[in-house]
N, C-alpha and C positions, 0 to 999 in steps of 0.2 A: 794165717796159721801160727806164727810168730805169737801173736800176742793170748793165741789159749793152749800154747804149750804141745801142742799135737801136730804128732808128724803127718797123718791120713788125713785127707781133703775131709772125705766123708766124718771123719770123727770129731774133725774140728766143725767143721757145719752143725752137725748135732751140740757141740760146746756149744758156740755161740748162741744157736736156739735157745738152749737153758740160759744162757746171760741174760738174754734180753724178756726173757720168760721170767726172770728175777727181777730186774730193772723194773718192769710192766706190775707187779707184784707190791715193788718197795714203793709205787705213785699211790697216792690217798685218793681214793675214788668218791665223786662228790654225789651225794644226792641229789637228785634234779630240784627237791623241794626246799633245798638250803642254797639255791645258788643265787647271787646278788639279781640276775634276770628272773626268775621266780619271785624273787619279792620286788621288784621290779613294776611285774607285771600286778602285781596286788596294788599297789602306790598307786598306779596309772587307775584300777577299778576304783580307788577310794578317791582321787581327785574327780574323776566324773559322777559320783553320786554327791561331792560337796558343790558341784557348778548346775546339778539337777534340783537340788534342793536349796540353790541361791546363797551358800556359805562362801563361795570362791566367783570368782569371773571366768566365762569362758576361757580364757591366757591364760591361765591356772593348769589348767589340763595339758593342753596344746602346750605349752611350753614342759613341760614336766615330760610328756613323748618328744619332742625335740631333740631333747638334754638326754634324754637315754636309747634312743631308738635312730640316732643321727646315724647313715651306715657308715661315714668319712671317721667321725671322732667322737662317736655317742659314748656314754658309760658303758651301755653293753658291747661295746669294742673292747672297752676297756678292761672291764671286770666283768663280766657277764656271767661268765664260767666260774667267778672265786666261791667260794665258799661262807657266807656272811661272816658266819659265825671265826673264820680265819681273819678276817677284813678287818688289819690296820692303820694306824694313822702313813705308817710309808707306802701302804699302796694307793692312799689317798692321794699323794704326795705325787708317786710313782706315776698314775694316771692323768692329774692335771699334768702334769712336766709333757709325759708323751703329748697331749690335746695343745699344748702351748705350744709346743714344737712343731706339729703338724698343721695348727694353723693359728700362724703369729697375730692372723688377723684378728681374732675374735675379741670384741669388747671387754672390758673388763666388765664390765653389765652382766655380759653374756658367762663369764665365768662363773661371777658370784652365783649366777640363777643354777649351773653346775654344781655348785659346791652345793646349794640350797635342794637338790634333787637329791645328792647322793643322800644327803642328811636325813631326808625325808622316807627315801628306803629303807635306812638302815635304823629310823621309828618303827616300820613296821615290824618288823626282824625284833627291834625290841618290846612292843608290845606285846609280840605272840611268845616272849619269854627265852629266846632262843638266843639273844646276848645282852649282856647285864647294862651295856651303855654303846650309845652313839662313839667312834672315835671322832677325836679333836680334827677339826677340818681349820686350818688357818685362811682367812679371806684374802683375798686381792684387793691391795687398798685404791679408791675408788675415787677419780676427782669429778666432782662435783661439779655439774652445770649450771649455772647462774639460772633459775626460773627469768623468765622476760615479763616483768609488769610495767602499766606503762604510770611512769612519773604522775603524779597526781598534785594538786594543792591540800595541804602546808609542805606536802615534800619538797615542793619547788614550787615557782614563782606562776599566780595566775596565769601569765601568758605562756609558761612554759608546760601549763597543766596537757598531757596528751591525752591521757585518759576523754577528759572531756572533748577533745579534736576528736578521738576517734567517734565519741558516742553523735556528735553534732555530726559529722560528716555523714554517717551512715543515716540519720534524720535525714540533712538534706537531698544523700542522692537517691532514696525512698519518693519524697516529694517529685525528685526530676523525672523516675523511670526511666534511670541509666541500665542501658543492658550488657550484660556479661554472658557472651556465646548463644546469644539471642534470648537471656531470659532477664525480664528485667527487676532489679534491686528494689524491694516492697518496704514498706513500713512496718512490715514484718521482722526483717533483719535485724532493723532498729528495737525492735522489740526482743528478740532473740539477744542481744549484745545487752540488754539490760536486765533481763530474765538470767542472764550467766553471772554478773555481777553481784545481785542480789539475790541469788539462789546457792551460790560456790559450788556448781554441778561441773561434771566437765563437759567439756564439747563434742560427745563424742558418740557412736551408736548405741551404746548400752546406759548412756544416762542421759542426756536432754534430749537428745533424737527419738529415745525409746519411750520418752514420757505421755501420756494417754491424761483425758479428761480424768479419766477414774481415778487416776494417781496424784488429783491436786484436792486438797479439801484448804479451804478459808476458813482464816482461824482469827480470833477476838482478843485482846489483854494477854499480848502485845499484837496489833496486828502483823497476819501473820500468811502465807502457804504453810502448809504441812507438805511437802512435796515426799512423796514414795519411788523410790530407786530400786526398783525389783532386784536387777544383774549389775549393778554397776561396777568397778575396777575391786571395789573391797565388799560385795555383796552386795546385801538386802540393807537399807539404812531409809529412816525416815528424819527429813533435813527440814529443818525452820528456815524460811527463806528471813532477808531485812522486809520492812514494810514495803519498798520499793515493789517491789516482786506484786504485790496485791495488784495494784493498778493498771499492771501488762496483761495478768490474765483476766482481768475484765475485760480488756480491747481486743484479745483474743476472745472469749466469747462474743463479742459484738461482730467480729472479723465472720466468726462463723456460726453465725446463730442457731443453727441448726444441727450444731453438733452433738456426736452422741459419746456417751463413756467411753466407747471403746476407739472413739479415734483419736488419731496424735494429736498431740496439743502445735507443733509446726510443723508448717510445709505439709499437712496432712494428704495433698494430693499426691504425694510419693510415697507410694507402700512397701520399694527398694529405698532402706533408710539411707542404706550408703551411697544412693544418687543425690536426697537431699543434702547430706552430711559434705558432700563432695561439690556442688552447687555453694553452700553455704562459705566455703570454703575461698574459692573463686572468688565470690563474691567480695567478702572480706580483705583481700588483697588488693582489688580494686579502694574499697575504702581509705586503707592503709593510702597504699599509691598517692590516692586525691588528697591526703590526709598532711599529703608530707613528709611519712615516718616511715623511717628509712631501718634496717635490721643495722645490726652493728658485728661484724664480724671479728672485730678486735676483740671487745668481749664476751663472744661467745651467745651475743644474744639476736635472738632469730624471732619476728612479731609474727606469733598468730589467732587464730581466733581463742585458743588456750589460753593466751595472756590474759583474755579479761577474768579468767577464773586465778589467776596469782593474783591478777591487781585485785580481786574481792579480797583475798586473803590479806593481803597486805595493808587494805586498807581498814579490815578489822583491827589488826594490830595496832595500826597508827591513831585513827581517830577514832579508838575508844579511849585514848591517851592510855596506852597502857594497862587499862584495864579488863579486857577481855581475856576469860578463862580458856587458858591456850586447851584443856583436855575439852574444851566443850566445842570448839572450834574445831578443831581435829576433827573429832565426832562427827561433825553436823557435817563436814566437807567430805568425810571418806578418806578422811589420810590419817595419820598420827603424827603424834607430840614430837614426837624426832624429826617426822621430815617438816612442821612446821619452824622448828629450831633450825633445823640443817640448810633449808633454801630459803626461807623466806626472813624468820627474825633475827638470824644472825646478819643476816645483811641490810639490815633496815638502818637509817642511821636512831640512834637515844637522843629522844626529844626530848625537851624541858616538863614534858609533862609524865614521860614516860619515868623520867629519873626520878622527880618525885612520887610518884608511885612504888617506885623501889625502895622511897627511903620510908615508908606508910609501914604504921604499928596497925594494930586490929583494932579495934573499933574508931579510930579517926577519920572523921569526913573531910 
């Protein structure tokens, strides 16, 4: 009663009512069609028509509902209710701080892909005209994990080539039909680890796992695969393998001479890819194992069947001496110019051939 000035119960109850009848008045009431979950919900429809129509990777979507739809620390915790068109850079700010807070655990990975979502709503909001620019979102700076390829010749000394240990080993325990949880190591493998090398796919279901007869054509000047990656991490891409690559998918045809377009090019008697993917896997550990080669946890490097797609990378860089067109490389593998700079050529050591390359006018041979 004190605080609205009135002696009468009744008459201060009716003040107060109007106070907060005022208070409730002075709040900016949002439309539902401008709130950061609303456009939100738009982001999430235009990433699954870019993963239907092969411009994104299934991750693309799935992550993007993650990062906004988490019910612990998603953005729609966070902002869900704001206003876009109100939305700036300190609530930006304001909502990582809370998300960092609540859990200390989350990757830096995991944030940047945060930062990368809110940015991506607050396109849409611009597109449809409704604010003039994106606010400034500062990243989380991000330490970088050493890719693991494995040492190859001229990098280091024939005997110390792994690369080659791993590719002989899995030749010979093809030959032996050593078995891993009772299925035993094919000549197949063997094939699989060289097909990775000289094709730069990854190991993974939506690109070598997912690849069909139909998706390989043989190509002439230079010999060549055309290999077709429908879904792979960065979409739709059609990749020049090395001439390597031609040879395996000859012995796979011989392997299964009766195959048709529409069936996988390995392991084809598993139509659950991620039982072969998962088998392949296994496998390859054993290899390792027999091999010798050991992970290295000091430096952060961990061997797996993935390696052999850095060592193709890397070993483009090297033994073209320096000459291989890093935007075409990029290209051809599904990744870009920055993360072949960022993981792979910044840490390669500058060969005498690579330097002279660097020091090369245009037209000298």
């Amino acid at each position: 009663m004190r605080s609205t000035k009135e002696t009468s119960r009744i008459k201060a109850r009716l003040a107060a009512e109007e106070i907060a009848a005022d208070l409730r008045g002075s709040v900016k009431r949002v439309e539902r069609e401008f709130t950061f979950e609303a456009y939100g919900k738009r982001m999430i429809q235009k990433a699954d028509r870019m993963v239907a129509n092969g411009e994104r990777h299934t991750n693309y979507a799935r992550d993007i509902r993650y990062c906004l739809e988490n019910e612990a620390w998603g953005l729609y915790r966070q902002l869900g209710a704001k206003d876009v068109r109100e939305i700036r850079t300190r609530d930006y700010q304001q909502a990582m701080e809370k998300i960092q807070a609540d859990r200390p655990d989350l990757s830096t990975s995991t944030r940047n892909i945060l930062t990368s979502t809110f940015r991506n709503v607050l396109k849409v909001a611009r597109d449809d005209g409704v604010i003039d620019a994106v606010p400034a979102t500062p990243r989380a700076r991000q330490k970088d994990a050493p890719r693991s390829y494995f040492p190859f010749h001229p990098l280091v000394a024939k005997k110390d080539d792994l690369y080659k240990r791993v590719i002989q080993t899995a030749k010979d325990l093809g030959g032996k039909g050593t078995e891993v949880r009772g299925l035993p190591i094919t000549d197949e493998l063997y094939d699989l680890a060289l097909f990775l090398t000289h094709s730069f796919l990854r190991p993974t279901v939506s690109e070598v796992y997912a690849l069909k007869h139909s998706d390989i054509t043989v190509a002439d000047d230079p010999k060549r695969l055309l290999v077709t990656v429908r879904a792979g991490k960065t979409g739709y891409r059609v990749a020049n393998s090395m001439p390597g690559a031609v040879p395996v998918y000859e012995r796979i045809r011989r392997r299964y001479p009766d195959a048709k377009p529409d069936d996988y090019l390995f392991y084809p008697q598993y139509l659950n890819r991620e039982t072969a993917a998962r088998n392949v896997q296994r496998q390859f550990r054993v290899v390792l194992d027999e091999a010798g080669i050991k992970d290295d946890p000091a430096a952060g490097i961990k061997y797996t069947i993935y390696s052999l797609r850095h060592t193709a990378i890397c070993m483009r860089l090297i033994l073209s001496h320096g000459e291989v067109n890093i935007f075409n490389l990029a290209k051809n593998a599904g990744t870009s110019v920055e993360q072949i700079e960022r993981f792979y050529a910044r840490r390669l050591p500058l060969s005498r051939e690579m330097a002279i390359n660097l020091q090369k006018f245009g037209g000298q041979s």
